[in-house]
C-alpha positions as CSV (number, residue, x, y, z in Angstrom):
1,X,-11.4,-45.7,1.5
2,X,-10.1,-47.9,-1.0
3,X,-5.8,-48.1,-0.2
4,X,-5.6,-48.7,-4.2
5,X,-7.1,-45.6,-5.2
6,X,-4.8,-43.7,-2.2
7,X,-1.6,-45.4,-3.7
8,X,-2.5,-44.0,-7.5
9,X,-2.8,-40.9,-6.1
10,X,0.4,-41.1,-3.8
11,X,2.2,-41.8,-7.4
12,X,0.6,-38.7,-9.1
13,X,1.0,-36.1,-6.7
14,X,4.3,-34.2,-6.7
15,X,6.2,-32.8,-3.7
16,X,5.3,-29.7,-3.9
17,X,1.3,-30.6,-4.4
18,X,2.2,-32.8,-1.2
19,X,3.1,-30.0,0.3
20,X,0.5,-27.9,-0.4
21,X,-1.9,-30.5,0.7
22,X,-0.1,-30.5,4.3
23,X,-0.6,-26.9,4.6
24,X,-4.7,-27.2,3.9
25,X,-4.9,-30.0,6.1
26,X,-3.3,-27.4,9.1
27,X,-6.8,-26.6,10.6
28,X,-7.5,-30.3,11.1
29,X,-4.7,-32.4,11.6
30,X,-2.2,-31.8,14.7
31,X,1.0,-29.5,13.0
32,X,3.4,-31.4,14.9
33,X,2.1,-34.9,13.0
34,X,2.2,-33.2,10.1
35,X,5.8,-32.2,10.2
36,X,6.7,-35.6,9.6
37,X,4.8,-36.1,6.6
38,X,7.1,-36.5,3.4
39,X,4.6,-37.9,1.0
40,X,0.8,-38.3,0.3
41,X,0.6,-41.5,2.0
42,X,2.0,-41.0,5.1
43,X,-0.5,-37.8,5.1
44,X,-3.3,-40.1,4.1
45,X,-2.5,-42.0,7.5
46,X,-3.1,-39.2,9.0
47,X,-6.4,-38.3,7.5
48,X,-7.5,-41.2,8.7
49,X,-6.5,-41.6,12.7
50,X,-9.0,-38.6,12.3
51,X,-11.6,-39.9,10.7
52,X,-11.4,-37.5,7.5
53,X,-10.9,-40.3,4.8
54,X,-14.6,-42.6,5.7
55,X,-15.8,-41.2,2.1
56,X,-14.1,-39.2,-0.6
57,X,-15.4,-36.0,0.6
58,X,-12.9,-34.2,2.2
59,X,-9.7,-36.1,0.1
60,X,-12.0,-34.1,-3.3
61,X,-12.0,-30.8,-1.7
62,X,-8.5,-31.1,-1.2
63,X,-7.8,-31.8,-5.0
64,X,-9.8,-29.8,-6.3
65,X,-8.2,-26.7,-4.3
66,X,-4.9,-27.8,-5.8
67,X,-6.2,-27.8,-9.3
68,X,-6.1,-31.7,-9.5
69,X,-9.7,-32.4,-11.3
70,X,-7.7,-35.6,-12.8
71,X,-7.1,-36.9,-9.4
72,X,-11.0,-36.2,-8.3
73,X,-12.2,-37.6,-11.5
74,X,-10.4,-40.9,-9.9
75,X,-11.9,-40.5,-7.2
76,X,-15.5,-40.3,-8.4
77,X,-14.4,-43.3,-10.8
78,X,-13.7,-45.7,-7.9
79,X,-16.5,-44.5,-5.5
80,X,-19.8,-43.8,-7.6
81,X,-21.7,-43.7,-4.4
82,X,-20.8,-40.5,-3.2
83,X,-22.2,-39.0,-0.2
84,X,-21.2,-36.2,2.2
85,X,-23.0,-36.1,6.1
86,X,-23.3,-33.3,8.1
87,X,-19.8,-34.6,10.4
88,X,-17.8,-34.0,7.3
89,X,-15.3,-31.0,7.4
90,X,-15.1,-28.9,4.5
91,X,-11.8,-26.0,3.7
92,X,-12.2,-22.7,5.5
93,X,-12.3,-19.6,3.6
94,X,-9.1,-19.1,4.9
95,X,-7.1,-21.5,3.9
96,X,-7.7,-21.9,0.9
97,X,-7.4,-18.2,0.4
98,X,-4.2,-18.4,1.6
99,X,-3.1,-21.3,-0.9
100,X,-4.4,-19.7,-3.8
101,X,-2.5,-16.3,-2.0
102,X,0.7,-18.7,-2.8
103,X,-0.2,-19.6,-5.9
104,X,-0.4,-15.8,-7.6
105,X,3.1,-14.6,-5.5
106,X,6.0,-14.4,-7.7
107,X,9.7,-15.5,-6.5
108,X,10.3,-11.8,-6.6
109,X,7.5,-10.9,-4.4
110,X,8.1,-13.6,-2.0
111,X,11.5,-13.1,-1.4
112,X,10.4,-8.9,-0.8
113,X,7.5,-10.9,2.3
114,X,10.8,-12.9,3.9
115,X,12.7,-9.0,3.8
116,X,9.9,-7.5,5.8
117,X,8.8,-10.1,8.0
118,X,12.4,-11.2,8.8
119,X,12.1,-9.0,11.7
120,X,9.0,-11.5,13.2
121,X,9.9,-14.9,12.3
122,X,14.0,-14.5,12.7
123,X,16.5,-14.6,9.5
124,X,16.7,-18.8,10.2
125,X,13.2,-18.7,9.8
126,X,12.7,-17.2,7.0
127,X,15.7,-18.6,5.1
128,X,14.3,-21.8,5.4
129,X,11.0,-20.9,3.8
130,X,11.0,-22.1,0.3
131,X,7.1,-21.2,-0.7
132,X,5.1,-18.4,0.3
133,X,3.0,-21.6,2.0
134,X,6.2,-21.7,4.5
135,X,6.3,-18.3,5.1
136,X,2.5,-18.7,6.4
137,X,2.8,-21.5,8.5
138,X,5.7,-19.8,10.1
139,X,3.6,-16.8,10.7
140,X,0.9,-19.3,12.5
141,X,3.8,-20.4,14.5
142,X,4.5,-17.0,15.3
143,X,0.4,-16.4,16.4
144,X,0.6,-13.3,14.2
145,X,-1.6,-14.7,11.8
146,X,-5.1,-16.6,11.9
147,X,-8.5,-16.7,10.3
148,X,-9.5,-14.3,12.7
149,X,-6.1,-12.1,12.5
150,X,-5.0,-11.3,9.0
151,X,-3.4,-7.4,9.5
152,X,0.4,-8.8,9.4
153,X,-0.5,-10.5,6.2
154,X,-2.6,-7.6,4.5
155,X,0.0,-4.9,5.4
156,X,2.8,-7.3,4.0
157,X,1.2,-7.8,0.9
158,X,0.1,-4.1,0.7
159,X,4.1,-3.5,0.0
160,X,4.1,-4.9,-3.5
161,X,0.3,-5.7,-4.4
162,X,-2.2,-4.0,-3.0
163,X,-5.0,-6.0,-5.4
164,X,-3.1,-9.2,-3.8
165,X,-4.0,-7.5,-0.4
166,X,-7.2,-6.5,-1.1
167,X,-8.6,-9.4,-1.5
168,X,-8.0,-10.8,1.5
169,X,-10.8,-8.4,2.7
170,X,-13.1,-11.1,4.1
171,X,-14.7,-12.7,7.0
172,X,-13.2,-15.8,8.1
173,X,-15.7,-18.5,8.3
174,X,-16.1,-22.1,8.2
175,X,-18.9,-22.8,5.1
176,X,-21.3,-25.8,5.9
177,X,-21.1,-28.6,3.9
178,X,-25.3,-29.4,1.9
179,X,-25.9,-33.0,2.3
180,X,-25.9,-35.4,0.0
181,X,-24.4,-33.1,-2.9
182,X,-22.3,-34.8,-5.4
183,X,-18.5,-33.7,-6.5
184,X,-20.0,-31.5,-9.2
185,X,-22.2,-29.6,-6.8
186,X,-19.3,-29.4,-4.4
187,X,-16.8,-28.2,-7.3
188,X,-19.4,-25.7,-8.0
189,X,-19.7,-24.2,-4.4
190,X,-16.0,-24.2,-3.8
191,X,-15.7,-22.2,-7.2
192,X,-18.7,-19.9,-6.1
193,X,-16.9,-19.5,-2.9
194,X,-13.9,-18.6,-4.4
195,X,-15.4,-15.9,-6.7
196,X,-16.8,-13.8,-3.7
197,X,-13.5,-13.9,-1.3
198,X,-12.4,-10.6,-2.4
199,X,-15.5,-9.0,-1.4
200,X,-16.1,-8.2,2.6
201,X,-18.8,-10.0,4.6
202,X,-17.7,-8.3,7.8
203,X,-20.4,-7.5,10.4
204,X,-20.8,-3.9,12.0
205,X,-19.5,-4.0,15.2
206,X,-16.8,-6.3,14.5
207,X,-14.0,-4.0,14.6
208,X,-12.7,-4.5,10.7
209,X,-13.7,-2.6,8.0
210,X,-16.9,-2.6,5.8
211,X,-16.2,-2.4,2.2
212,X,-18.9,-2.2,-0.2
213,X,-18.9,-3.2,-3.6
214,X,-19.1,0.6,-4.9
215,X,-16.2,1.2,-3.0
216,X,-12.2,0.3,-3.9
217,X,-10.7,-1.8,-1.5
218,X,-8.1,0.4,0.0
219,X,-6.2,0.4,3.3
220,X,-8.0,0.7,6.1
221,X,-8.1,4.1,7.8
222,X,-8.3,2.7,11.2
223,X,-4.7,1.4,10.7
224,X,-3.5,4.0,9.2
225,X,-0.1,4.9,10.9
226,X,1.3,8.2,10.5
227,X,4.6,6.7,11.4
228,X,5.0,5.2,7.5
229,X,4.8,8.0,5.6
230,X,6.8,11.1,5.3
231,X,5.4,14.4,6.2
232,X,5.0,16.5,3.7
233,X,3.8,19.9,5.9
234,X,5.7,22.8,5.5
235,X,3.9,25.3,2.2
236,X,6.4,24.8,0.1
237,X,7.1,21.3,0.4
238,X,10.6,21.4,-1.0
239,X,12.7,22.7,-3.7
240,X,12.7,20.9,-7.4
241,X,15.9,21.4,-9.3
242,X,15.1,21.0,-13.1
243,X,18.7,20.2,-15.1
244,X,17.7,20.8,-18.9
245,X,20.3,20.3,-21.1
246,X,19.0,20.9,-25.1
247,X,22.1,21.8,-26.8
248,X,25.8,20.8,-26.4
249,X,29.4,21.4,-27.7
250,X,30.5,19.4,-30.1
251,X,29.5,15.5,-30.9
252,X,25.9,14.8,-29.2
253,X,23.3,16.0,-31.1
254,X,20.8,18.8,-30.2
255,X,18.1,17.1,-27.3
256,X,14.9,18.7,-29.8
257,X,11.9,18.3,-27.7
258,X,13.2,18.5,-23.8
259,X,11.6,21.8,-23.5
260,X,8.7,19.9,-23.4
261,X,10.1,17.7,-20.1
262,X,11.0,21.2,-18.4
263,X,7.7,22.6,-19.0
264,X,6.0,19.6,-17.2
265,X,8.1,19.0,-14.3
266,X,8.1,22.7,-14.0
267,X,4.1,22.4,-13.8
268,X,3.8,19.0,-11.8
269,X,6.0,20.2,-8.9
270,X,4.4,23.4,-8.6
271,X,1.3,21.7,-8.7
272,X,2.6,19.6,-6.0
273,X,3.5,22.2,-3.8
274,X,7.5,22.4,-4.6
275,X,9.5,25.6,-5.7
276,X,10.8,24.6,-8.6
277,X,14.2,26.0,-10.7
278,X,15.1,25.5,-13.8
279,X,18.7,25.7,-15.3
280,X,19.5,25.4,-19.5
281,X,22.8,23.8,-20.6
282,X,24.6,22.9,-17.5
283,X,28.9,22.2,-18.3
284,X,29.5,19.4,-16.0
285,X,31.2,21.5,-13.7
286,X,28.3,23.7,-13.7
287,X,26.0,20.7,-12.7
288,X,28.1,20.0,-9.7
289,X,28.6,23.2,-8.1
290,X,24.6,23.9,-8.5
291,X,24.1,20.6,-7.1
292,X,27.3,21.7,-4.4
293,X,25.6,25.1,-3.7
294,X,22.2,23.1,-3.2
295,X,23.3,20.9,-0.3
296,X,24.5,23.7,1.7
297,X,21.1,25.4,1.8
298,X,19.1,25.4,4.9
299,X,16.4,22.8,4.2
300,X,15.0,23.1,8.2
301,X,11.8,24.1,6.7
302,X,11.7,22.1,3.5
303,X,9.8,18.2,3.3
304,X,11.7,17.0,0.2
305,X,13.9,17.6,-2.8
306,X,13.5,16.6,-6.2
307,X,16.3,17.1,-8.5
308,X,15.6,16.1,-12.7
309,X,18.4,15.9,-15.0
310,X,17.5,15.8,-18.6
311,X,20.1,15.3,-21.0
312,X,22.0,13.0,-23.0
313,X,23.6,9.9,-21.3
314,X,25.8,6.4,-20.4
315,X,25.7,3.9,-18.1
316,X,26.2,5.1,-14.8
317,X,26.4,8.8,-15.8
318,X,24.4,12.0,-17.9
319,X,26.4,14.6,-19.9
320,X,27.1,18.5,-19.3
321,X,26.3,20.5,-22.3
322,X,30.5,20.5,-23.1
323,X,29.8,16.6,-22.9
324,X,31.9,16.2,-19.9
325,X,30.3,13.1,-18.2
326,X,29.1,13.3,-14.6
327,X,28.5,10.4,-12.8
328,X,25.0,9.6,-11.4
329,X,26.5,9.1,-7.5
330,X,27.8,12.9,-8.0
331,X,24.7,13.9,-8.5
332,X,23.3,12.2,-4.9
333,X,26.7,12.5,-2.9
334,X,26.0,16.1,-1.9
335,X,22.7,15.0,-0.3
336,X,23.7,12.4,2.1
337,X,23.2,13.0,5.4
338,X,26.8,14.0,6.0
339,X,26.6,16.2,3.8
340,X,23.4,17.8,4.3
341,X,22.4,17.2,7.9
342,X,19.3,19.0,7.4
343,X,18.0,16.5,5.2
344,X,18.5,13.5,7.0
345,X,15.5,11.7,7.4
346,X,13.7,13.5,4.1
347,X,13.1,12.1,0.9
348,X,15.5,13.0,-2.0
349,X,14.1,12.2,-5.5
350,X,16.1,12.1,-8.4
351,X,14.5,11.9,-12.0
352,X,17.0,10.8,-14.6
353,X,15.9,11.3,-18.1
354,X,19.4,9.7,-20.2
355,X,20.4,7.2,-21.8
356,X,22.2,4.3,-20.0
357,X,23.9,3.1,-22.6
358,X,23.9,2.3,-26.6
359,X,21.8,-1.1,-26.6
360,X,18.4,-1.3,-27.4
361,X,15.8,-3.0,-25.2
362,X,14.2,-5.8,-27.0
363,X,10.6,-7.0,-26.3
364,X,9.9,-10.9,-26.3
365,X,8.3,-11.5,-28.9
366,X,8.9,-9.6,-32.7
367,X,7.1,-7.0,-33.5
368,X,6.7,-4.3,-36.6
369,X,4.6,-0.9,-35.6
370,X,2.0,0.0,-37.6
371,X,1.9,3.0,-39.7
372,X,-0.9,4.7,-37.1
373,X,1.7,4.0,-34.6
374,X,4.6,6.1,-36.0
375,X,2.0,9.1,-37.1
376,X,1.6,9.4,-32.7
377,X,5.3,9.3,-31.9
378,X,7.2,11.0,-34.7
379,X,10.6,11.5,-34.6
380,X,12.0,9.7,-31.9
381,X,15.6,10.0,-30.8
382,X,17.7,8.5,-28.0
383,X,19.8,10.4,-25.3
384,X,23.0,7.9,-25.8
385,X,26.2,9.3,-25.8
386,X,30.3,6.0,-23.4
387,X,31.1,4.3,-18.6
388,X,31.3,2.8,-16.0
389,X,29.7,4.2,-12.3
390,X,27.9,3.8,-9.8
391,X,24.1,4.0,-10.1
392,X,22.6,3.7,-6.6
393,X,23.0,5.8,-3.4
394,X,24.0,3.6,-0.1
395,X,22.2,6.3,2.1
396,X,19.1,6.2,3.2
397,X,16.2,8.4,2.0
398,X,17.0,8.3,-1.8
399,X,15.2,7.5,-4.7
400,X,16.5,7.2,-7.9
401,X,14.1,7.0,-11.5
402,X,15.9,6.0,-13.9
403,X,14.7,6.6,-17.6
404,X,16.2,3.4,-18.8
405,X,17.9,0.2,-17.7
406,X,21.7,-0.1,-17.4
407,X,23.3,-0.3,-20.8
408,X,19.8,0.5,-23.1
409,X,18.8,3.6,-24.5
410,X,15.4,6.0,-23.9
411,X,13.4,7.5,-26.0
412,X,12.5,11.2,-26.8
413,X,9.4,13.0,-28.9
414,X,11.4,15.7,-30.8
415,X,7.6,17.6,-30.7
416,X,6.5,16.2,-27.4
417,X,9.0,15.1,-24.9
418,X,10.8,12.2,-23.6
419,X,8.7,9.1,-23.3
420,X,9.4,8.7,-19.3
421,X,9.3,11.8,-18.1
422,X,6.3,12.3,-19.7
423,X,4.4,9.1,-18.3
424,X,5.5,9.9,-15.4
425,X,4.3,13.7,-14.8
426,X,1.0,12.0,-15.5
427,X,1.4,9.3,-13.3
428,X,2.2,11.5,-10.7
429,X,-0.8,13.7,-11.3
430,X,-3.4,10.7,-11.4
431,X,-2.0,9.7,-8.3
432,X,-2.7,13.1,-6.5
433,X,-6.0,12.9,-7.1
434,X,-6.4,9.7,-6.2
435,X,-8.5,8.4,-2.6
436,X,-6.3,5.8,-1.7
437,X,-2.8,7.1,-0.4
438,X,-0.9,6.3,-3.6
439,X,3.0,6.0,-2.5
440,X,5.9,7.4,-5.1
441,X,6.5,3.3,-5.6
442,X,3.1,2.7,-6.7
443,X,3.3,5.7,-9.0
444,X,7.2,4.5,-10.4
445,X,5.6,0.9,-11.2
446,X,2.5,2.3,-13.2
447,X,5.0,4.2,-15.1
448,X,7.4,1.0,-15.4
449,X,3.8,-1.0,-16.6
450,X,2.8,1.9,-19.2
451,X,5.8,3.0,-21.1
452,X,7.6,-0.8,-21.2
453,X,3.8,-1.1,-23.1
454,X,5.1,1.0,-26.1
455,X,7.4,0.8,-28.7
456,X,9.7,3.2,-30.0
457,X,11.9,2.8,-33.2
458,X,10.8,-0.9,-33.5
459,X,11.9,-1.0,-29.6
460,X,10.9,-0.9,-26.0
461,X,12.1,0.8,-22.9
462,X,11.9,-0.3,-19.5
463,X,12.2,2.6,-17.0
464,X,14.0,1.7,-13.5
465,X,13.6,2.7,-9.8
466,X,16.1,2.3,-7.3
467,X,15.4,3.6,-3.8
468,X,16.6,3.3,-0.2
469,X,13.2,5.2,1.1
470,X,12.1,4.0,4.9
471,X,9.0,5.5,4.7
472,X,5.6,5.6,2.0
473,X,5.9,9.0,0.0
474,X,2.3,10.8,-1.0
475,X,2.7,13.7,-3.1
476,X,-1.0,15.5,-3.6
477,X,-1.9,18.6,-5.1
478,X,-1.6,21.8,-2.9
């Protein structure tokens, strides 16, 4: 190939496109030359000790994976005699799926894959992985992933993206190359290619799942492990204590509208196979010795507790109804395991409906609700109140939904309810209907997507979870 069109596209490519072109070329290049390779010329060397660079072929496919249409525009520019023959390579499936894998994982997400592989690959390991891209090759280091051996991967991803894991629900396979097609036709089948990934082409008989196209691509049964989730066997589940503070003493103003909440969570957990109590206009020293007096029951034959506190709030705390301000770790302490041993090991939920503070949470961009929009949420207020606590448990086994972000307020229906609790009674219900074993997390982030949607007073809300669960939580009706 012609070393002046290799050196314009040396000068183009970035470090991070050179990088990416090092990890495609994994299935045909030696890994150990690779690891030398700093730039696109020292990888073009050693596309050609193997034979990969005698037309433009291969070098386009590459490109074009990497979104560089500019660079195989060159490329047809400089060779209009373009022909492929039947000794010419082409990307597997897999590897390119795995690129374009890296390509939709956020920094967040990725960082969450190094936690829960770090166990596999070693802390060193994974601290040195700068790109999801690392984190693969690592994990083909490690054997524990291939094109024929994707499970580490798909359960990974199944942690914070199912649709992420879904699609790598395909048969590995090597596509032949049609002779004699030009870049165009070639674009056009890699694009083709790319469209049908997400759908399964596995053969009965294989041992991997069959998914149709009528079907949603959830986690295979075969692999389900019992061992992830909590059990949730004894009729009653659990107990659900509801907290539902309307009026109070003196300065914060009547909560119009929370009967609503109580009447939901009351009917959800049932539904959900909890006992559920609920107690009106706690004092603060009412709302600990409840919570006191609940730790020391017998919870032997119990799966989970819920507790939901609705009332007004600041950061780090809610109110009693003589405004006396309880902080948010008083309301977990009692369940630790120390505390109540026979709850170690069981999930304790804890559903926060406050405010979290006296700022409002703004939304990117300006906007001004329409009049239609006010007619469906009328008379809002916000469950504000002033401190400093803490917000999350240490212990394990918690989960903590927060209403609101630290410092920002949440919003209430006088007529229909607070905007979280709300959402997420109805979250909570689609999800025990659902097929697919729908964890508490997945339910918490719909919730998180649907009411930071809205707005409220001119303003958003962005609901928080904060957990230190061990195990998947499916709660179905009963």
């Amino acid at each position: 190939m012609d070393r002046l069109t290799l050196s314009k596209i040396d000068e183009e490519l970035e470090s991070s496109e050179v990088a990416a072109l090092r990890f495609l070329c994994r299935d045909v290049v030696n890994r150990k030359r690779l690891e030398t390779v700093h730039d696109a010329k020292e990888l073009f060397v050693r596309l050609e000790e193997k034979g990969l660079l005698e037309n433009d072929a291969f070098l386009s496919q590459l490109l074009h994976t990497i979104g560089r249409a500019d660079l195989v525009r060159l490329l047809r520019t400089n060779n209009i005699n373009l022909t492929e023959t039947d000794a010419n390579p082409i990307l597997s499936n897999y590897r390119v799926k795995l690129y374009k894998i890296h390509e939709d994982i956020t920094q967040e997400n990725l960082e969450m894959m190094k936690f829960l592989l770090q166990d596999k690959l070693g802390k060193r390991q994974t601290d040195m992985c700068k790109t999801a891209l690392d984190v693969f090759a690592e994990m083909e280091k490690k054997n524990i992933l291939s094109n024929t051996n994707l499970n580490e991967l798909y359960f990974v991803l199944w942690e914070f993206d199912k649709q992420l894991a879904a699609s790598l629900q395909f048969q590995p396979q090597f596509v032949p190359t049609p002779q004699h097609s030009s870049i165009d036709e070639q674009n056009t089948l890699n694009h083709s290619l790319q469209n049908c990934l997400s759908v399964s082409e596995t053969q009965p008989g294989s041992g991997e799942t069959v998914f149709s196209d009528s079907e949603p691509a959830t986690k295979p049964t075969s692999s389900f492990d019992e061992t992830e989730y909590y059990p949730l066997t004894h009729k009653p589940h659990g107990l659900c204590v509801v907290i539902n503070n309307e009026f109070f003493a003196q300065e914060l103003k009547t909560r119009a509208g929370t009967q609503e909440d109580a009447r939901v969570l009351r009917e959800t957990f049932t539904s959900l196979g909890f006992k559920v109590e609920t107690h009106h206009d706690l004092r603060g020293a009412e709302i600990k010795d409840l919570l006191r007096q609940t730790s020391r029951r017998n919870f032997h034959n119990d799966d989970a507790l819920v507790v939901c506190v609705l009332s007004h709030g600041e950061y780090g705390c809610v109110y009693g109804s003589d405004e006396v301000q309880i902080r948010l770790r008083d309301l977990t302490q009692p369940f630790t395991s120390d505390n109540a041993p026979s709850l170690a090991g069981k999930p304790k939920l804890f559903f926060i409906q406050a405010c979290q503070g006296s700022s409002y949470q703004k939304g990117s961009l300006p906007y001004v609700p329409k009049p239609e929009e006010a007619v469906e949420t009328p008379r809002l207020e916000e469950d504000a109140g002033p401190v400093h606590g803490e917000t999350v448990p240490s212990d394990a086994d918690f989960l903590l939904g927060m209403a609101t972000v630290p410092e920002c307020m949440s919003f209430r229906s006088t007529t229909t309810g607070s905007i979280y609790i709300q959402e997420l009674c109805k979250q909570l219900k689609i999800s025990a209907q659902c097929p697919e074993n729908d964890d508490i997390l997945s339910v918490l982030t719909r919730v998180n997507r649907n009411v930071s949607k809205g707005v409220f007073k001119s303003h958003k809300q962005m609901p928080e979870p904060k957990y230190t669960l061990t195990k998947k939580l499916v709660l179905r009706y009963v």
